[in-house]
N, C-alpha and C positions, 0 to 999 in steps of 0.2 A: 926507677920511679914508676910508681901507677899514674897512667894518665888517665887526667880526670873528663869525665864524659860531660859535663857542663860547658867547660871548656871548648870543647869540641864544636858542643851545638852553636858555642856563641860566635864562635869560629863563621861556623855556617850559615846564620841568621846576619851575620854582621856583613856575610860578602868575604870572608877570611880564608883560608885554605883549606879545602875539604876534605872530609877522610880519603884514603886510597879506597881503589874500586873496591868490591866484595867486602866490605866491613860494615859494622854500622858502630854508634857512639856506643861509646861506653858508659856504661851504667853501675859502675863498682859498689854502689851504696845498696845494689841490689844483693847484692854476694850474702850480706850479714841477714838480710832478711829468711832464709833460706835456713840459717843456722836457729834465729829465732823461732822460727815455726816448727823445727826438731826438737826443740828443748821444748818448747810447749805442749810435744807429744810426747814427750817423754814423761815432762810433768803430769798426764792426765793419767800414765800409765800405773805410775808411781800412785798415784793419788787412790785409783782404784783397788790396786793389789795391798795397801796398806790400811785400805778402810776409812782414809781421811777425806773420801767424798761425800762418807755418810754425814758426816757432821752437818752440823743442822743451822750453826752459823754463819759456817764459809768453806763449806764441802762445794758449794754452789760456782764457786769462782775458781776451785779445783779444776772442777771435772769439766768446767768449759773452757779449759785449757786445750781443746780437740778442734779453739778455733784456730791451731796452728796447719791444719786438716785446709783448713778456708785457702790461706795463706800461701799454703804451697800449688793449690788452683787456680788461682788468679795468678800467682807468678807465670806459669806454666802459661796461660791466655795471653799473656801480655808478651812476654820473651818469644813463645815462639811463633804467633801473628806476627809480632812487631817486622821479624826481616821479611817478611811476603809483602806488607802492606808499604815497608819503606821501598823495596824495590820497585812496588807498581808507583809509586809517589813520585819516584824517580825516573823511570821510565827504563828500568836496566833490568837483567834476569833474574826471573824469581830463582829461590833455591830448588834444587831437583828434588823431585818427593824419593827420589830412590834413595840418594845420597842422605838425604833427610833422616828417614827410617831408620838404617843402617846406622847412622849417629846413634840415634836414641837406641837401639838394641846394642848397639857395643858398649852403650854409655852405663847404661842401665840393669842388663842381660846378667854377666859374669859376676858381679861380688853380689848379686840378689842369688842364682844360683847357688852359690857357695852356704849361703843362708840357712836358703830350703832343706841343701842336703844337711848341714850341720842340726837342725831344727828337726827333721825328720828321723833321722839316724840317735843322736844323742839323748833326746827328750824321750824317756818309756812311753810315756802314752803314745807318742806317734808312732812305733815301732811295727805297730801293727794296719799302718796307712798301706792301702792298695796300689798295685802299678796305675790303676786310673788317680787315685791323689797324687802318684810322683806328677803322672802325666798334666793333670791340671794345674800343677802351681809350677811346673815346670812353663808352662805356654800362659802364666797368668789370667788363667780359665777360670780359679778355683771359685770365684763370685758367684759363675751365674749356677751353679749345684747347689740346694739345700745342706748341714749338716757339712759344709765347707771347713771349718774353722778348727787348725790345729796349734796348738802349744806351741807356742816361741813366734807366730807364725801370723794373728790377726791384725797387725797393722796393716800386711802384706793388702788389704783389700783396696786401702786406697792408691796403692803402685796399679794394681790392674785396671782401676777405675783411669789413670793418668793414661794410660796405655791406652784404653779405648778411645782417650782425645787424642791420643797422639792418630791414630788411624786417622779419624775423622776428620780432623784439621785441614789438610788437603782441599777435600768436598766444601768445609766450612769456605776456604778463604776462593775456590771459584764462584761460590753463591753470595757470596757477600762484597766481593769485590771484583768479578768479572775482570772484563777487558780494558777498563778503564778506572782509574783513582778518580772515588767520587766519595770521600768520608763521610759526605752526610748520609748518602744513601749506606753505604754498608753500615755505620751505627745503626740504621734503622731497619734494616735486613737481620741485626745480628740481634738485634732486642725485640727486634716481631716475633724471629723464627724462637729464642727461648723462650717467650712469653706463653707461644702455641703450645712448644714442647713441655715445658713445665707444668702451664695448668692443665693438661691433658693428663701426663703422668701422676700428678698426685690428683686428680681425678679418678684416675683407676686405682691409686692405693685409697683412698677416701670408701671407693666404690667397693673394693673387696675382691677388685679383677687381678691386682697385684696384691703379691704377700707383701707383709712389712717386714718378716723375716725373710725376706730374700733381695727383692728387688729395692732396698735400701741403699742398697754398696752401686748399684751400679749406675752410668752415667749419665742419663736423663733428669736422674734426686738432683744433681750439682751441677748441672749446665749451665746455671745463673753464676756461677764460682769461674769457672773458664768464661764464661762471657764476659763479666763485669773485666776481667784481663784484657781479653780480646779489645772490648770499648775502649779501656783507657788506651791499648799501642796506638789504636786508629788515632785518639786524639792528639796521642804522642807525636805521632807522624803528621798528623795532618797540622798542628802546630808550627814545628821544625822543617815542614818543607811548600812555604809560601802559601798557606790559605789565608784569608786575608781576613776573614770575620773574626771581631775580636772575641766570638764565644770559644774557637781552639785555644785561646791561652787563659780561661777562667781555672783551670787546673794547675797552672804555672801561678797564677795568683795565692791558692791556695798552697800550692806545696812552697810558695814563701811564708807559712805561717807555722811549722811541724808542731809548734805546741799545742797550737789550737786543735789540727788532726789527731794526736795521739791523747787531748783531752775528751774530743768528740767518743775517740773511739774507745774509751776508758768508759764512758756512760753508757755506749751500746754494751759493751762487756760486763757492765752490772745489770745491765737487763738482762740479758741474755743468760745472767747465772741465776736466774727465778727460773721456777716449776713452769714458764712459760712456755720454754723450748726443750720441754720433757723431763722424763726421769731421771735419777743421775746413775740406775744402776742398769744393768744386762737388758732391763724390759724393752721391748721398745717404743718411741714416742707417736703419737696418734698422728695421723700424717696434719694435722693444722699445725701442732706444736715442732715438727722435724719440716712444715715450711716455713715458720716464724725463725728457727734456729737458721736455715739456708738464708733464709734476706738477711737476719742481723749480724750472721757473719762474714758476708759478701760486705755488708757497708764495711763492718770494722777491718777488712784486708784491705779494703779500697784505700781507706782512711789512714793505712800505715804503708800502702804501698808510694801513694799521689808525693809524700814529703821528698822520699828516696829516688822517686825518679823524673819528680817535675820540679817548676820552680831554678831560683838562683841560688850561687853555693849560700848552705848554713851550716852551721855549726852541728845541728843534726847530723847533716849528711858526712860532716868531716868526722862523727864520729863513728859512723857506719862504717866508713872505711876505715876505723885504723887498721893499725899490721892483724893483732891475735883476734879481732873481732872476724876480719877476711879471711885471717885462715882457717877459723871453725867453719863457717861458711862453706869452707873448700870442703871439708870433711865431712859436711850434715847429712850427705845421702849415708856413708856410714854408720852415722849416728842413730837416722831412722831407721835402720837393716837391724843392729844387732841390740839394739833395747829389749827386746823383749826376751832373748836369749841370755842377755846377762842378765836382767830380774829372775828370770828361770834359777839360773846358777844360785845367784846370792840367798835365795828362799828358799834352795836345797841342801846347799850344802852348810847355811845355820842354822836348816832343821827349824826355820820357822813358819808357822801359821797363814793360811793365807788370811789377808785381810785383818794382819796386826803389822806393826813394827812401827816406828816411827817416821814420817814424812819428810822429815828434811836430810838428816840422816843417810835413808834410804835413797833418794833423789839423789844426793852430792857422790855416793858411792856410785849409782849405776852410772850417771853421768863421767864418775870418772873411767872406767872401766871401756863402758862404751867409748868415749873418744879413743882411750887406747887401741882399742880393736879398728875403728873407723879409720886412727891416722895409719894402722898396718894394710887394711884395706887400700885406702887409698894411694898410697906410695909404693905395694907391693901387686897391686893387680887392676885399680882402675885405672891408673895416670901410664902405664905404660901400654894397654890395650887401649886406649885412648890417640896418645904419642904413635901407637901403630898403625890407627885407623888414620892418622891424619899424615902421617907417610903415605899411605896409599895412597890414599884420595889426590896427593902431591905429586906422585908419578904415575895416576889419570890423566893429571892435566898439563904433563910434561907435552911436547911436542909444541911449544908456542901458544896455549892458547891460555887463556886468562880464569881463574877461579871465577866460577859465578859467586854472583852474592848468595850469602849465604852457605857456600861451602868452605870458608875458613870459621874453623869455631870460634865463637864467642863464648862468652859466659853465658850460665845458664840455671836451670830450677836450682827443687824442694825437692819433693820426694822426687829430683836427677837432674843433675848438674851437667854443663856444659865445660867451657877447656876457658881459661881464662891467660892471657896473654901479660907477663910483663918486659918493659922494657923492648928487649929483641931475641928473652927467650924460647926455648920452645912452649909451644901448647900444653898447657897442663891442667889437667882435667879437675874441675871443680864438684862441689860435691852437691844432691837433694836432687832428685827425682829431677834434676834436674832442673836448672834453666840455661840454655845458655841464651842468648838475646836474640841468635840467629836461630838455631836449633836445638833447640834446650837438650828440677828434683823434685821427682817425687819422690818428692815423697810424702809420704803422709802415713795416716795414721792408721 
């Protein structure tokens, strides 16, 4: 049985028995979120290469299907803050930023490699990519070069955009949360310091300092997307472990209501499919229109995140978690990997058109294809590089001394998952760029 992380917190609010040291709640309703936001880039993928974004009716609610992009950001904020901020709350060791890293590059590193070479190698047009292109999509560089973008290979921007919060993270959570749990203050550290960085940045693309063909992909455009994550763990935490103003559990109010959240966020998603938040094709959007798209789809992930991980058990949540809903979930960073590789195939090898075929069709095929590949992926090279990181890490801390928090995996992202735990088996590494709660999928798009 998956034990349920509601459960747990009430445990802990009520005075009940607390987790063991180094762990935090479980957040299982999180897993499927992760699957969602893959299928949503996949759908934008599909939407594109088939031509069903131009449509003039509802090409619009297509192509902003890339707010699965949103989604796997804010997980990534929230999951892997959340074990920094629960440890300072608690007064017990953060996680080590060595061991940290190390997660996410083993998490993340090998079935994305696998990718690239498969992508580079098989696809003709890339055949003639330079040792500096192995070299930068090798070290997830490939963003910050013009003229970046190879076949089978352009979602790959927002894995390296993940990567440069994963560096960051570290820096964020001593600046925002020092030597002392003080929630109000870090919210308001972590929503000064993006407010600075944000309207600065798109300042300089507005200004014509920054290209819009370049410095789009990279991680100043979306810091409001890792923040508004970052915000909610703080709340999360500062909730569940004794702050006393009843403004920490207005979000637990809320995420008792999932229908009203995913009605809310169903009206910013029809906005957001208007000419408002830009073009639907290759051009790119004026930087007013690509910061309207950045706030409405920071609300609408906020808005489908708050149900899954705040509030009392619903019915929502129970269905987040069922069994095949979890296990896609597990598989999503697969899923975000090799989409584009299998659209590649399917539109070679039946010798069709780009920018014809049928949309649903097309979607139910690559979807199936890609999980195939994702569940090989992951049972044949993530979960057992994963299973062997966490051996290691295991006979680190052999000689008596206690896991810090945060070095047993949790679950984890979107575009990269973390190791989800049932029962009393081993560690088994989940799928999307990760998340896991402690040390998280990206994935994206």
């Amino acid at each position: 049985m998956v034990r349920q992380a509601t459960d747990v917190d009430t445990a802990v609010l009520e005075g009940g028995p607390r987790r063991p040291p180094g762990t935090a709640p479980r957040l299982p309703a999180l897993d499927v979120l992760r699957a969602i936001g893959a299928m949503a880039v996949v759908g934008t993928h599909v939407a594109f290469i088939t031509g069903a974004g131009t449509e003039p009716a509802w090409g619009g609610f297509l192509v902003r299907l890339d707010v699965g992009v949103a989604i796997f950001f804010v997980l990534s904020g929230f999951l892997l803050f959340r074990p920094f901020a629960d440890a300072a709350a608690n007064g017990t060791d953060r996680p080590r930023v060595g061991r940290y890293l190390l997660r996410r590059a083993l998490r993340i590193l090998p079935a994305y490699w696998l990718v690239v070479v498969a992508a580079l190698l098989l696809i003709p047009e890339n055949r003639s990519s330079s040792p500096a292109d192995w070299l930068r999509y090798a070290t997830l560089t490939q963003i910050y070069w013009a003229d970046w973008n190879r076949n089978g290979l352009s979602q790959t921007w927002s894995l390296a955009t993940e990567v440069a919060f994963y560096l960051v993270l570290p820096l964020v959570v001593a600046v925002a949360v020092g030597r002392r749990w003080r929630p109000g203050r870090a919210l308001v550290v972590v929503a000064g310091g993006t407010l600075v960085l944000s309207a600065g940045w798109f300042a300089g693309l507005a200004s014509g300092l920054l290209d819009l063909q370049v410095h789009t992909t990279w991680l100043p455009t979306y810091a409001l997307w890792f923040a508004v994550g970052i915000g909610l763990a703080i709340v999360h935490v500062a909730a569940r472990t004794g702050a006393r103003s009843p403004r920490w559990r207005l979000l637990d109010e809320l995420g008792a209501a999932p229908l009203t959240c995913v009605a809310m966020a169903l009206g910013l998603y029809a906005v957001a499919s208007t000419p408002i938040t830009g073009p639907r094709d290759l051009q790119p959007p004026a930087p007013g229109e690509l910061a309207v798209r950045v706030v409405l789809f920071a609300a609408i992930a906020a808005l489908i995140l708050v149900p899954a991980a705040f509030g009392p058990p619903t019915r929502f949540k129970s269905a987040l978690t069922a069994g095949p809903a979890r296990w896609l979930g597990t598989v999503s960073y697969g899923l975000f990997l090799w989409q584009l590789l299998v659209l590649e195939a399917i539109y070679r090898l039946s010798d069709r058109e780009l920018f014809t075929g049928d949309m649903l069709s097309t979607f139910a095929l690559t979807l199936v294809l890609t999980v195939l590949l994702a569940t090989l992926s992951h049972y044949l090279m993530e979960r057992p590089i994963m299973r062997w990181g966490a051996r290691r890490a295991a006979r680190a801390d052999e000689g008596g001394t206690q896991p810090e928090r945060g070095d047993r995996e949790q679950p984890g992202e979107l575009g990269a998952g973390g190791v989800v735990r049932i029962g009393g088996a081993q560690p088994q590494p989940d799928g999307h760029a990760e998340q896991p709660e402690r040390e998280p999928r990206l994935q994206q798009a």
